[in-house]
DRENPA-3360 file (N, C-alpha, C; in nm, 2 decimals, always signed):
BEGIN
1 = XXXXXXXX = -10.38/-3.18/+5.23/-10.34/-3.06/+5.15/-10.19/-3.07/+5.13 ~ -10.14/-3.02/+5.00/-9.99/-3.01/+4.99/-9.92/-2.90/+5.03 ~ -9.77/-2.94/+5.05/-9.72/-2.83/+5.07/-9.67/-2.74/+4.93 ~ -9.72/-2.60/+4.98/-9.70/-2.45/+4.90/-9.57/-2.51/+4.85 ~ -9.59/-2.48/+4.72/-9.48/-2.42/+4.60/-9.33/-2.34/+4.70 ~ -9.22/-2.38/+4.71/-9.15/-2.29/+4.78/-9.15/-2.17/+4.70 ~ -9.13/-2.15/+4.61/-9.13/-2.00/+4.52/-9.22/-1.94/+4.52 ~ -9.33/-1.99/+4.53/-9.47/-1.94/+4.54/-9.44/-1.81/+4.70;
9 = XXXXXXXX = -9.43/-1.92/+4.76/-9.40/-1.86/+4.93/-9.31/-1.76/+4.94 ~ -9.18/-1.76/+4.86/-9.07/-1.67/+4.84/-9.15/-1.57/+4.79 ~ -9.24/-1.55/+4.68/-9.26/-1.43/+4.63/-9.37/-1.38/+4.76 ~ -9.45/-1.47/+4.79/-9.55/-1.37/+4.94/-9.48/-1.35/+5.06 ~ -9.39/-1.40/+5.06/-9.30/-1.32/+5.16/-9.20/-1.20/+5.14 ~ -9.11/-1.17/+4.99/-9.07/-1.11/+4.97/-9.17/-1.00/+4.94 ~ -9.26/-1.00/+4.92/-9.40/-0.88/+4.89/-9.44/-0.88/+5.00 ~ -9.47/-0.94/+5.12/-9.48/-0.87/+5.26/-9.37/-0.77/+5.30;
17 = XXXXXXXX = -9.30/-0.83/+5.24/-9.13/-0.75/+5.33/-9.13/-0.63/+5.26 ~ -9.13/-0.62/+5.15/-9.13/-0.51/+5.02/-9.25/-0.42/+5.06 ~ -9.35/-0.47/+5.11/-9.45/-0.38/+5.14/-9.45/-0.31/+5.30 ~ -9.39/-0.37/+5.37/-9.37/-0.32/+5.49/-9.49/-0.39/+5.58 ~ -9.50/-0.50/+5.55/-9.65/-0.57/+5.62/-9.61/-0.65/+5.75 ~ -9.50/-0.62/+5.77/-9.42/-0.75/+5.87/-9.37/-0.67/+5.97 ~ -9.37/-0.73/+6.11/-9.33/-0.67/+6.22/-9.14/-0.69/+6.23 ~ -9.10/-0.62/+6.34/-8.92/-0.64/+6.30/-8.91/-0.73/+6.38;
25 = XXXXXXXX = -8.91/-0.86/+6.44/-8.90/-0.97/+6.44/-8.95/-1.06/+6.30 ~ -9.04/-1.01/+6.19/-9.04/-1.11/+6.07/-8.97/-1.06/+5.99 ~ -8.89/-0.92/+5.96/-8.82/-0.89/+5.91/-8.65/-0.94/+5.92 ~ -8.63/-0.92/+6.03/-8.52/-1.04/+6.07/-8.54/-1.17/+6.01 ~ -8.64/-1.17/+6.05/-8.59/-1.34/+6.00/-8.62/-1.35/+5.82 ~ -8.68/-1.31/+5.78/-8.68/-1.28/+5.58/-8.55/-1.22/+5.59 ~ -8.51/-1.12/+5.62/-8.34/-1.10/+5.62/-8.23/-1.20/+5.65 ~ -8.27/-1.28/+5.71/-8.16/-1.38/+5.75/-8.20/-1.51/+5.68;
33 = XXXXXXXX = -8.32/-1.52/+5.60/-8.38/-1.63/+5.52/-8.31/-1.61/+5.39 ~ -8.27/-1.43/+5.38/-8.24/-1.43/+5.22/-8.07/-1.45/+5.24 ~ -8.04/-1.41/+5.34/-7.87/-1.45/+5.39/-7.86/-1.59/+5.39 ~ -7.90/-1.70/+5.40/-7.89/-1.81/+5.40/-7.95/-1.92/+5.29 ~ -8.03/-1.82/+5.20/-8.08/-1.91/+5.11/-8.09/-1.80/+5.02 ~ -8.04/-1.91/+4.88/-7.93/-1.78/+4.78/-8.07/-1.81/+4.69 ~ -8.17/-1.89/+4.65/-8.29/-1.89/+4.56/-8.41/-1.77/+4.65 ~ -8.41/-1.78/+4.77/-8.49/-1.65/+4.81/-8.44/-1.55/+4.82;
41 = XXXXXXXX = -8.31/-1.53/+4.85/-8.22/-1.37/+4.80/-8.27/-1.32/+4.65 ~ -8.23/-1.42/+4.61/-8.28/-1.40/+4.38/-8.42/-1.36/+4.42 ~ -8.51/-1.39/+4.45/-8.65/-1.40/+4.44/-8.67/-1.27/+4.51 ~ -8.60/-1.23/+4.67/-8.63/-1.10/+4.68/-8.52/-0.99/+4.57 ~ -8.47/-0.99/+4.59/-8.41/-0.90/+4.48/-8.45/-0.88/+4.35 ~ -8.49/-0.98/+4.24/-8.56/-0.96/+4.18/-8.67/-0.90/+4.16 ~ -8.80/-0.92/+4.30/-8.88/-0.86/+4.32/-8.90/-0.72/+4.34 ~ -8.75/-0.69/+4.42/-8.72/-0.53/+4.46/-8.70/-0.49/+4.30;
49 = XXXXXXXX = -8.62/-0.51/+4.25/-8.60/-0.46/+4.12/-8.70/-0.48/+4.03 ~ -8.78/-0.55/+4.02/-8.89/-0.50/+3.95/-9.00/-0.39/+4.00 ~ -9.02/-0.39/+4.08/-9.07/-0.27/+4.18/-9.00/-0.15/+4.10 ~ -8.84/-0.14/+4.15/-8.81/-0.01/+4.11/-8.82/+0.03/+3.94 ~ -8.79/-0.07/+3.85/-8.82/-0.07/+3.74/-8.94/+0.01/+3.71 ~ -9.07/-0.06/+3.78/-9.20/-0.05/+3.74/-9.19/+0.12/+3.80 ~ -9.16/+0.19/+3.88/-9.13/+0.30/+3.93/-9.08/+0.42/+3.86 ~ -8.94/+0.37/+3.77/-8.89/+0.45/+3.69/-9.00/+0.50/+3.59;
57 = XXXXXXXX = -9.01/+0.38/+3.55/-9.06/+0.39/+3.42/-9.20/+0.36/+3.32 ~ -9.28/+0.42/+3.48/-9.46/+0.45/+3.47/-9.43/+0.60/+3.41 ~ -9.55/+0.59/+3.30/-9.56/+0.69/+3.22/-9.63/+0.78/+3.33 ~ -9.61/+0.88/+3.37/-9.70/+0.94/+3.45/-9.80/+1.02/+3.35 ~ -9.97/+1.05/+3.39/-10.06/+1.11/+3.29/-10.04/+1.27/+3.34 ~ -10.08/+1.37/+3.19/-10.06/+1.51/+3.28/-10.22/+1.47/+3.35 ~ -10.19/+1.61/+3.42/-10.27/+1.67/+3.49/-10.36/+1.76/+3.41 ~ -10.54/+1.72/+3.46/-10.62/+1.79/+3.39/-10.58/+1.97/+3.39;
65 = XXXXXXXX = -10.61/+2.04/+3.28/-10.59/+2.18/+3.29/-10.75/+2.20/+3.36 ~ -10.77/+2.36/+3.43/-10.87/+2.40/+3.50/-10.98/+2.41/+3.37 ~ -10.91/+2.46/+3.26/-11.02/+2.48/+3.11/-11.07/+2.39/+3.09 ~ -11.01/+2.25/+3.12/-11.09/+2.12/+3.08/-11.18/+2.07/+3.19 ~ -11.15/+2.10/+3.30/-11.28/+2.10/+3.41/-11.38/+2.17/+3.40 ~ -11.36/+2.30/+3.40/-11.46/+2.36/+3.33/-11.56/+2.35/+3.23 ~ -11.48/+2.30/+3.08/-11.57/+2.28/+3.05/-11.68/+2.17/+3.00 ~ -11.60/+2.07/+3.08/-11.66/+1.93/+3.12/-11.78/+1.95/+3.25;
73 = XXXXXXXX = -11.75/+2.06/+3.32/-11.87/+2.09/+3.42/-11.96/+2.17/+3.34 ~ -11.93/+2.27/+3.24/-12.09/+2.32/+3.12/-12.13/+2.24/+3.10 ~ -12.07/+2.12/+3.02/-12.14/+1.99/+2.94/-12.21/+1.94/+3.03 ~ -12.21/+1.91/+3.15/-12.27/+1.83/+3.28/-12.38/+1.91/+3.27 ~ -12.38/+2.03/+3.32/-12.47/+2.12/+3.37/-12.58/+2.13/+3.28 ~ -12.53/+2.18/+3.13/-12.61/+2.17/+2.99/-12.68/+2.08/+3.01 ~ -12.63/+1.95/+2.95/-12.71/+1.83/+2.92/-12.79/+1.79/+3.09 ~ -12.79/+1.84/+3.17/-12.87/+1.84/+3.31/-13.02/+1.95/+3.31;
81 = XXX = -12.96/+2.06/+3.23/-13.03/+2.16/+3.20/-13.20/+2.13/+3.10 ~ -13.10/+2.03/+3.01/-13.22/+1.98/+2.87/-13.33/+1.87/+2.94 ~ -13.29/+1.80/+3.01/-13.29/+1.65/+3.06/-13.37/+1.67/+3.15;
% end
């Protein structure tokens, strides 16, 4: 078997870390991995910033009004009614 892509690795570790999946003994050391190696610094930082990016600037959907539940529950009930 070959060895993993290093960037590959960079990004599942920087998404462990980003996700909070790592105990604080592996967080140290991803902290002290991106302090010492300036392509997995890039790679987590980029990652964080796209995160936040993706954060800003999700369209959020409104919220159903109670009239439209309603009357999506007639329509239910109706056509339950015929049926």
């Amino acid at each position: 078997m070959r060895n993993p892509d290093p960037i590959h690795e960079y990004h599942r570790m920087a998404n462990l870390f980003l996700d909070q999946q790592l105990n604080d003994d592996e967080n140290q050391q991803v902290l002290h991995q991106a302090e010492k190696n300036p392509e997995f610094q890039r790679v987590l930082l980029d990652t964080q910033n796209f995160r936040e990016l993706i954060k800003k600037n999700v369209v959020q959907r409104p919220q159903a009004t109670s009239r439209l539940i309603d009357s999506i529950k007639a329509k239910i009930s109706s056509s339950d009614q015929r049926g």
